[in-house]
C-alpha positions in Angstrom: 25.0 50.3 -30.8 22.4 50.0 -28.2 22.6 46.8 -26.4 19.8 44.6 -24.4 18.9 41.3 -22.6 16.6 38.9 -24.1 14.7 36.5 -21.5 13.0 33.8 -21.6 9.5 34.1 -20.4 8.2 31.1 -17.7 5.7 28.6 -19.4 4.6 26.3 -16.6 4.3 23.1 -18.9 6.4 24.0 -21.4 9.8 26.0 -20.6 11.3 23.6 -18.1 14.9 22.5 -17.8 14.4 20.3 -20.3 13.2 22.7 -23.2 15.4 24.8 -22.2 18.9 22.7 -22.2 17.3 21.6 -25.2 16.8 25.0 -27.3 20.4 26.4 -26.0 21.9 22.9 -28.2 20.4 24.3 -31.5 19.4 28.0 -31.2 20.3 30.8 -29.2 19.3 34.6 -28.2 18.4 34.4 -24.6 20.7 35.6 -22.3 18.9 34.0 -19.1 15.3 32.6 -18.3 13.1 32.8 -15.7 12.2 29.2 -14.6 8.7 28.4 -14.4 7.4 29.3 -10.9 7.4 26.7 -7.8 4.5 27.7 -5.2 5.2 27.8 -1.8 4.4 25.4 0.9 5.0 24.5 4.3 8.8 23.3 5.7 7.5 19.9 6.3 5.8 19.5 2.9 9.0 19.8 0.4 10.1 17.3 -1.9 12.7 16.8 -3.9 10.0 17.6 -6.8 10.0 21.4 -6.1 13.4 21.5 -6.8 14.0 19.2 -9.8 13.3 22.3 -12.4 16.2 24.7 -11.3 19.0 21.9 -9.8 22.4 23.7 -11.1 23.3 20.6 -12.3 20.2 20.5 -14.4 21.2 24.0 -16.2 24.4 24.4 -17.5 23.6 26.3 -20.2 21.4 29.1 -19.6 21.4 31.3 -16.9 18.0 31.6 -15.0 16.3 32.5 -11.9 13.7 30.5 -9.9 10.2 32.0 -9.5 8.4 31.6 -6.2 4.2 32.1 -6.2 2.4 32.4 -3.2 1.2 35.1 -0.6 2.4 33.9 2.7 6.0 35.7 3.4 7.1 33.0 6.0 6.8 30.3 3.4 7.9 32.2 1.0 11.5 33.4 2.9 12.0 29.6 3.9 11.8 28.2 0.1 14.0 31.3 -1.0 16.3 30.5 1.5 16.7 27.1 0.2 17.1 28.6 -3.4 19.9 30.9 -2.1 21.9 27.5 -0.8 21.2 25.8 -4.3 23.2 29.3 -5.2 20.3 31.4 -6.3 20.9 35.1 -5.4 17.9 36.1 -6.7 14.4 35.4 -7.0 11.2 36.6 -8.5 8.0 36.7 -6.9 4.9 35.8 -9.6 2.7 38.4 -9.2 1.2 37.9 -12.6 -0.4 34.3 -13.2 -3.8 35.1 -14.7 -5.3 31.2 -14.2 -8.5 31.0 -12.4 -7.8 28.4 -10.4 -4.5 30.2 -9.0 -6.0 34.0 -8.7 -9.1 32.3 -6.9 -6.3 31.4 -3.9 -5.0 35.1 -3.9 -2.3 34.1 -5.5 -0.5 35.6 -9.1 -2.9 38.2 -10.5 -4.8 37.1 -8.0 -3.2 39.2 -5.4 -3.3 42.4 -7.4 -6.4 44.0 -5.7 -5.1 43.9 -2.7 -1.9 46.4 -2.0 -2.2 46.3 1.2 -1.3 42.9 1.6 1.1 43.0 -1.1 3.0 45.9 0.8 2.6 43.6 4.1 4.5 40.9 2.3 6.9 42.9 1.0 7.7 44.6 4.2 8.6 41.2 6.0 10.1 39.7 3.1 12.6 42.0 1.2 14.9 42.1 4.3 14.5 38.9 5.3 15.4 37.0 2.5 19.6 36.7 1.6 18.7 36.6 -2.3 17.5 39.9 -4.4 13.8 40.4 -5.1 12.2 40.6 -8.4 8.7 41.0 -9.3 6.6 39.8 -12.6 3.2 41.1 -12.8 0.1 42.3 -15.0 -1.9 45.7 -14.8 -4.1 44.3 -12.5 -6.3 41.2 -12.1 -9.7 43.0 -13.0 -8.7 46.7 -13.5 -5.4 48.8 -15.0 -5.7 50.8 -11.8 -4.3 48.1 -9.2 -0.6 49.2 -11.2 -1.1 52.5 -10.1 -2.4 51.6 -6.8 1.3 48.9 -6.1 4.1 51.4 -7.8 4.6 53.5 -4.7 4.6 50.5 -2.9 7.1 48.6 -5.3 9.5 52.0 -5.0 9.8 51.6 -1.5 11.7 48.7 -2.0 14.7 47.7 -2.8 13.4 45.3 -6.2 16.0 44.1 -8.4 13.4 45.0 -11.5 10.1 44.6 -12.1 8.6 42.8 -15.1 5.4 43.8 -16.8 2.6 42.2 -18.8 0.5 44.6 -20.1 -2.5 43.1 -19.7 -5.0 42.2 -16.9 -5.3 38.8 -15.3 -8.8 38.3 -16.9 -7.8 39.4 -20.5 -5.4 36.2 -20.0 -3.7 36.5 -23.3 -6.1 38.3 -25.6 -6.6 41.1 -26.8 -4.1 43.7 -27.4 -1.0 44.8 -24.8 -1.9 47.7 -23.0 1.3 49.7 -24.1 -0.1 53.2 -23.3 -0.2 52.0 -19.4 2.8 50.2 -19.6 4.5 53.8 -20.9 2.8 54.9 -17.3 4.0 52.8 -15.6 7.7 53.1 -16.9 7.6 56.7 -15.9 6.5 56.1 -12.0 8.6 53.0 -11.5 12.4 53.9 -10.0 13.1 50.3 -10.9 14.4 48.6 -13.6 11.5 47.3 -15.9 11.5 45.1 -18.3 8.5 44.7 -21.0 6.9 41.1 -21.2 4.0 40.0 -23.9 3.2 39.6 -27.5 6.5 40.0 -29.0 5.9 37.4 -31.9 8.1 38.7 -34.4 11.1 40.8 -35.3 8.5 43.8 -37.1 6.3 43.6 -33.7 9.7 44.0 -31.5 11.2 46.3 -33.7 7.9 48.7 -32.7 7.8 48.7 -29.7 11.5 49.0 -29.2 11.3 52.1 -31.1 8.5 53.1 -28.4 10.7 52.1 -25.2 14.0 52.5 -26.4 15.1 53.2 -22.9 14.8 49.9 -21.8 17.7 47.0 -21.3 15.5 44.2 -20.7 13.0 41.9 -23.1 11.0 39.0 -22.4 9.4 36.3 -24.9 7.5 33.2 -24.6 5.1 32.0 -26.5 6.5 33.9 -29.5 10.2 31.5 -29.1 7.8 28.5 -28.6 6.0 29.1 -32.3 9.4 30.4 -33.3 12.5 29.2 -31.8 14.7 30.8 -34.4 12.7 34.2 -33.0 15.6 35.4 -30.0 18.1 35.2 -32.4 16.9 37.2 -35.2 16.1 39.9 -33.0 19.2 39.8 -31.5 20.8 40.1 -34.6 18.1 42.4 -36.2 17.4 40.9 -39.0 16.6 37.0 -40.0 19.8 35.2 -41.3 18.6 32.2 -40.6 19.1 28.7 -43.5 17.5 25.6 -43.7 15.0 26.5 -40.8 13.1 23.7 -41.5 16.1 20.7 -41.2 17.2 22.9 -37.9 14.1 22.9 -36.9 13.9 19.2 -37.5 16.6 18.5 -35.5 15.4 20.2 -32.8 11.9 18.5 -32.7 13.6 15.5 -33.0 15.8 16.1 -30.0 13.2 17.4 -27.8 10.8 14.2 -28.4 13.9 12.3 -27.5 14.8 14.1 -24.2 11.0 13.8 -23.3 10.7 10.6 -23.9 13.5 9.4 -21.8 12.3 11.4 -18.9 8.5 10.5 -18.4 7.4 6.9 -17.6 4.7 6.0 -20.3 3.0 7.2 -23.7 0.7 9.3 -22.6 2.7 11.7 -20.8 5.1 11.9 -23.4 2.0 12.6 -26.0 0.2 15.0 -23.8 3.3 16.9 -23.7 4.2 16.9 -27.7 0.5 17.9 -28.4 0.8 21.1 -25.9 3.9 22.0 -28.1 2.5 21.4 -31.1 0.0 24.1 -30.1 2.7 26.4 -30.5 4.8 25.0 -33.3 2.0 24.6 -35.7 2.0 28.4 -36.0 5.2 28.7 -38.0 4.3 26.1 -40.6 1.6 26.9 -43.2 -0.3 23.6 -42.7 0.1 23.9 -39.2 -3.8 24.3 -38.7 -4.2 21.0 -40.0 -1.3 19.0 -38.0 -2.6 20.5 -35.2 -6.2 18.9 -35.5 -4.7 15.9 -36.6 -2.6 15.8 -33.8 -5.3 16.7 -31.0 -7.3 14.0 -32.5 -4.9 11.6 -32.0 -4.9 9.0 -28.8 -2.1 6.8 -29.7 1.7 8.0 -29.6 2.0 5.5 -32.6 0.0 7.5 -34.6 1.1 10.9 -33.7 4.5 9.6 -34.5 3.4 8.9 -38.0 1.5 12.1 -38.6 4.9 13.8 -37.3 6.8 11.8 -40.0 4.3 12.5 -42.7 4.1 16.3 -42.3 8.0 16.6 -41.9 8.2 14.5 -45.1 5.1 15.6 -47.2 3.5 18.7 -45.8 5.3 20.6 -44.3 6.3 24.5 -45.2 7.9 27.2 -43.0 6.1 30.6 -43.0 8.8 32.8 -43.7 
């Protein structure tokens, strides 16, 4: 039986410490997740607020590793040496954010173009650093052929695995996966690699699985945020799932609860729910509808009624 490790992709926004405690109490699937990243800054510039997301005591359950963006090696080897004494013995470096405002800075995708620099970094940083080095990235920002351009570079070093997006930074996350490159790019790389992007549901895994058989290592996001029964099922191979919409329930529930205890007023806590809700609606089939209703919404009293109403009236799960 062919056996593999299911990841949870880093949602800045969405798949911090407190989703994530929170999903491991009523699903499961993942085997690990990589934490949303923390950027780099100067020694004198920490606060306790870098480090709030990947605290050991703040993840019993799921295993992850911290991510670290940003392109200058000193500040990057000081903030991985802190992560190494929180007992991190690995990190990943994000070379695959495709935001504007973060690949203006050279940073994520952002760095792409340049492989000079990349192989500069890399140079003063693998052996410098006490934790293993891991690498997420796209295709390129602008163009497929940066990949080609960094995978000699990347095999010159000692990476624990590299994990690809097959997309450019400027596609964002439309239109479809590159998986043609990504084949390319499986057959240059002497690293591990895992696959990242657009696995949604157990058909669309079951594809390309069948395509890159070879490989040990998955990664979802936005697919477990519409569907957090999703890991499971293709894990198991096939959807045994019951009442998904009283687990589900429960798990909403949970989640509004864990939120709400952790930020300070109403309109964080709503600003939050409505960016999950972004995600959720796409597994109900009047999710369209909450959604708009929700997004409309200015008051946390209301959304809580709209919340109660669809749970109690409207809603259906799209099987």
């Amino acid at each position: 039986m062919t056996t593999f490790q299911l990841y949870l992709a880093p949602l800045r926004g969405f798949t911090d410490y407190i989703y994530r405690n929170t999903f491991t109490g009523h699903f499961d699937g993942f085997d690990g997740a990589l934490a949303p990243f923390i950027p780099t800054v100067t020694a004198d510039r920490f606060k306790p607020s870098h480090f709030k997301d990947i605290l050991p005591e703040n993840n019993p359950t799921l295993p992850i590793v911290p991510q670290i963006i940003g392109n200058q090696s000193a500040d990057f080897i000081n903030l991985a040496e802190r992560l190494f004494d929180l007992g991190y013995t690995s990190v990943n470096w994000n070379l695959g954010c495709p935001f504007p405002m973060v690949a203006k800075k050279h940073r994520g995708s952002g760095l792409l173009p340049y492989p000079e620099r990349i192989d500069a970094f890399l140079e003063k940083t693998v052996s410098s650093i006490p934790n293993r080095l891991s690498i997420k990235t796209r295709l390129g920002r602008r163009t497929i052929n940066d990949i080609f351009k960094l995978m000699p570079i990347f095999n010159r070093y000692p990476l624990k695995e590299i994990i690809i997006h097959p997309r450019t930074g400027i596609q964002m996350y439309v239109g479809k996966t590159d998986l043609d490159t990504f084949e390319r790019c499986l057959a240059q790389s002497v690293h591990r690699i895992i696959y990242n992007g657009d696995i949604t549901d157990l058909k669309t895994f079951q594809e390309i699985f069948a395509r890159f058989g070879d490989i040990d290592g998955w990664m979802i996001g936005r697919g477990a945020l519409a569907n957090p029964f999703l890991p499971a099922i293709i894990k198991n191979g096939q959807d045994g799932c019951g009442d998904k919409l009283a687990v589900f329930r429960k798990f909403y529930d949970d989640l509004f609860e864990q939120y709400r205890q952790a930020f300070d007023g109403p309109g964080h806590l709503l600003n939050r729910m409505k960016g999950f809700w972004t995600y959720f609606n796409r597994s109900f089939a009047n999710g369209r509808q909450i959604k708009k209703k929700i997004h409309r919404t200015q008051s946390l009293e209301r959304y809580l009624k709209i919340v109660d109403r669809f749970f109690e009236v409207d809603e259906q799960w799209i099987d």
